[in-house]
C-alpha positions as CSV (number, residue, x, y, z in Angstrom):
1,X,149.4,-40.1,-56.1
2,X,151.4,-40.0,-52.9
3,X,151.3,-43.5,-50.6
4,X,150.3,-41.8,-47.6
5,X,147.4,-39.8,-48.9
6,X,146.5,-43.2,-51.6
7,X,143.4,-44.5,-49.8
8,X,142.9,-48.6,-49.6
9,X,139.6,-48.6,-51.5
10,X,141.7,-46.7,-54.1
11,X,144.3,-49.2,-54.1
12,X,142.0,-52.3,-53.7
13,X,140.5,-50.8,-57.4
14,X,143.8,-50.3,-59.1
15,X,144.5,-54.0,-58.1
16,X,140.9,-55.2,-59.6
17,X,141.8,-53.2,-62.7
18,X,145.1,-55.0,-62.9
19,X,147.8,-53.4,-60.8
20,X,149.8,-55.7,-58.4
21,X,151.9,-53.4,-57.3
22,X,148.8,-51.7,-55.3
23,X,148.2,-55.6,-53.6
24,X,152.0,-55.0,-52.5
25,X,151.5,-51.7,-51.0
26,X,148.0,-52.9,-48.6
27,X,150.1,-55.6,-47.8
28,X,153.1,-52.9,-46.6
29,X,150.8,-51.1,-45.4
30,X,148.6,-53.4,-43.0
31,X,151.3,-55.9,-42.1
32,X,152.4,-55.1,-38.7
33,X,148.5,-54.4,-37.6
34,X,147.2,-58.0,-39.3
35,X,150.4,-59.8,-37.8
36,X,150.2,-58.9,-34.5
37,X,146.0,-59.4,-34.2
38,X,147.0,-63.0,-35.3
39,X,150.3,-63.1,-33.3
40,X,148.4,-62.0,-30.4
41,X,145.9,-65.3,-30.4
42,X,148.3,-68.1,-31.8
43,X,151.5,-67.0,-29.8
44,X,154.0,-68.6,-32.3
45,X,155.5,-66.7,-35.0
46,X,155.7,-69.9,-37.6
47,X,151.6,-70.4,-37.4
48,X,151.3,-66.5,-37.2
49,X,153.4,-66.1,-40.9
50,X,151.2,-69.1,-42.2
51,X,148.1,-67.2,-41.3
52,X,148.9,-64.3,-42.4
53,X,150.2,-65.8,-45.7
54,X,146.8,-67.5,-46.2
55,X,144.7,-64.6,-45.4
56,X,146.2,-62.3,-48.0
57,X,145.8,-65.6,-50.3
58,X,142.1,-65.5,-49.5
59,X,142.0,-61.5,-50.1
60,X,143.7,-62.3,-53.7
61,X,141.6,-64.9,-54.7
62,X,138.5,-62.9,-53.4
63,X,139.4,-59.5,-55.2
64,X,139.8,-61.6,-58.6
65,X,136.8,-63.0,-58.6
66,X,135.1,-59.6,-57.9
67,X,133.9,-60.9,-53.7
68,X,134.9,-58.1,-52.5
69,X,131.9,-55.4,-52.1
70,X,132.7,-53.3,-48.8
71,X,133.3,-50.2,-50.2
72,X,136.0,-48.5,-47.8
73,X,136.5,-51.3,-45.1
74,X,139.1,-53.1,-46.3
75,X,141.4,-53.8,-43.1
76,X,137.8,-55.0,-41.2
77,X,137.3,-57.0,-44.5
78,X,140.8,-58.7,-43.8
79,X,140.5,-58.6,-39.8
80,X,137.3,-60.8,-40.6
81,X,139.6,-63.3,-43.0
82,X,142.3,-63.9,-40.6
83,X,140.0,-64.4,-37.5
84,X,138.1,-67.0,-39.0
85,X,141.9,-68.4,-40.0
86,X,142.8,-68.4,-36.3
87,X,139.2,-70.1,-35.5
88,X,139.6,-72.7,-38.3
89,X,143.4,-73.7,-37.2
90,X,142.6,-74.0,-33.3
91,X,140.2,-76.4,-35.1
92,X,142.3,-77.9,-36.6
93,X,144.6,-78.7,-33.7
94,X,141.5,-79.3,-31.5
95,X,142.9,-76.3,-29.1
96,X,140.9,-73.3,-28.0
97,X,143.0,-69.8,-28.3
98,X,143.9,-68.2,-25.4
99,X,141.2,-65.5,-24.3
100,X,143.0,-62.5,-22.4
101,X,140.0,-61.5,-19.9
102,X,140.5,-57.7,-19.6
103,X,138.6,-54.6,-20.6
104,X,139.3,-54.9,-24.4
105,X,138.1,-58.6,-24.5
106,X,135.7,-60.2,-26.5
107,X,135.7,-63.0,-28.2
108,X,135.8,-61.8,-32.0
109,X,138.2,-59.3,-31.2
110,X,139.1,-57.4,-34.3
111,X,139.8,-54.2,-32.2
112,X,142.6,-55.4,-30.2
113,X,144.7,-51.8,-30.3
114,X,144.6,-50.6,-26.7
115,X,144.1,-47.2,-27.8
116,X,140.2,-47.1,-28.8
117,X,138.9,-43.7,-30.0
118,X,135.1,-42.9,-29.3
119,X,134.0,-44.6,-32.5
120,X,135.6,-47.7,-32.0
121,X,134.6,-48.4,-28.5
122,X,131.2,-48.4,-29.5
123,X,131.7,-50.9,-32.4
124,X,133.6,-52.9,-29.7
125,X,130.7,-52.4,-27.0
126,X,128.4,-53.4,-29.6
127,X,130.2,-56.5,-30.6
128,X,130.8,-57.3,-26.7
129,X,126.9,-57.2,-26.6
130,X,125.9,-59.0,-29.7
131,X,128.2,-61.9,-28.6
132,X,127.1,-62.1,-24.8
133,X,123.0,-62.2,-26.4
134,X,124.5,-64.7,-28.9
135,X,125.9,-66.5,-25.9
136,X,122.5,-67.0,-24.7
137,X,121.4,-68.9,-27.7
138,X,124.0,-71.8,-27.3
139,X,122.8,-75.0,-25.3
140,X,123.0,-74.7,-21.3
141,X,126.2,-77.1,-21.1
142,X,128.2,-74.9,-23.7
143,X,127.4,-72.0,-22.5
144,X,128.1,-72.8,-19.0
145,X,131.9,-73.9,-19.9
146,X,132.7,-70.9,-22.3
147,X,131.8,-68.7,-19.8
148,X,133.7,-70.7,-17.1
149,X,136.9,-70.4,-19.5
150,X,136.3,-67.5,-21.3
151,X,135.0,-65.0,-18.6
152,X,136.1,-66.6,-15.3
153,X,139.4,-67.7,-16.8
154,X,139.4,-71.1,-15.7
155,X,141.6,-73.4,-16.4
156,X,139.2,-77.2,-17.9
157,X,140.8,-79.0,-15.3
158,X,138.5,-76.4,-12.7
159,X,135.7,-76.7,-15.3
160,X,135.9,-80.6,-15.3
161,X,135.4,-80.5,-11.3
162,X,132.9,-78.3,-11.1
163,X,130.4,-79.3,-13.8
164,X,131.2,-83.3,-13.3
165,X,132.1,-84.3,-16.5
166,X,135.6,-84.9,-18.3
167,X,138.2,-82.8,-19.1
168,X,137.7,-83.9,-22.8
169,X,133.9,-83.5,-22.4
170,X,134.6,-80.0,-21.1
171,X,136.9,-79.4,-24.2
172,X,134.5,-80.6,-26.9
173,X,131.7,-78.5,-25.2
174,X,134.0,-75.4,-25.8
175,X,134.8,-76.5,-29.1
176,X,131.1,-76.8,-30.1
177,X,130.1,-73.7,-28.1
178,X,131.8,-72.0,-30.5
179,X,131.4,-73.6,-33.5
180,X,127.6,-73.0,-32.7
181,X,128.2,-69.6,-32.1
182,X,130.0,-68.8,-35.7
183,X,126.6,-71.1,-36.8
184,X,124.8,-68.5,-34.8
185,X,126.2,-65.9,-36.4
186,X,125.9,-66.5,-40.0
187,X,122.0,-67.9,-39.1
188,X,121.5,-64.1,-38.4
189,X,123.8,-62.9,-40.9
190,X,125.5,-60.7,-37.8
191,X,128.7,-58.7,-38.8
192,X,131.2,-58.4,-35.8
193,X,132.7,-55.5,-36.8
194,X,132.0,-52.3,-38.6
């Protein structure tokens, strides 16, 4: 089978059944899309190539103990993986990533190509709106600061003036905002992308 026409539900199989060499060519083949989608949020290439290493350690150790169930949505399936990576190491470092506030934003972007066909500008509408409702479930103080940073683009010096508390307090409320809202998500079992 030719590479180009080899599909990666095909390949994910043949690596199931045993054949590394199809791991090696989903890598090849979904490199420069994964790297730049993680690229894009941590802005350093170092952290970028450890992310990326550890999400195709995840995909590994997921494929070989049979996890993986989403029949023909593989690079979603991986998209998935290394945004949660990115979430878990601005936890890490107790730093949120920097939200661009333009017409492809939200804030589980997985569909951070510019060029959206039809299809995938109504996943990403959908998304947009399944976040904003899940917005609306987080307590009135987090949800007040991410939209401050996230939508208005402040900086939590502006946020600290204007709601009267810290810039710390400010920064924790964003951090739990959105630990709340992964919580959030998995309480309604909500898939961000399609």
């Amino acid at each position: 089978m030719k590479t180009s026409t080899t599909t990666d539900a095909y390949l994910v199989n043949a690596y199931i059944k045993g054949n590394e060499s199809a791991l090696c060519e989903l890598i090849t083949r979904h490199k420069q899309r994964i790297y730049s989608f993680i690229y894009s949020k941590v802005f350093d290439r170092d952290v970028a190539e450890d992310i990326f290493q550890d999400t195709f350690i995840k995909v590994i150790k997921t494929l070989k103990k049979g996890g993986y169930n989403e029949e023909g949505k593989f690079i979603p399936w991986v998209m998935r993986i290394s945004h949660n990576l990115v979430i878990d190491y601005f936890r890490k470092i107790n730093r949120m990533p920097k939200f661009e506030n333009n017409t492809d934003f939200n804030i589980f972007s997985v569909l951070s190509d510019g060029s959206l066909n039809a299809e995938k500008k109504m996943i990403k509408d959908q998304v947009e709106n399944n976040v904003r409702r899940l917005i609306e479930e987080l307590p009135e103080d987090q949800k007040k600061v991410l939209i401050m940073r996230v939508y208005k683009e402040m900086s939590f010096k502006d946020i600290s003036e204007q709601t009267g508390v810290s810039i710390n307090t400010a920064l924790g409320r964003m951090r739990y905002a959105l630990i709340n809202l992964r919580k959030v998500i998995d309480k309604h079992n909500i898939v961000l992308t399609n």
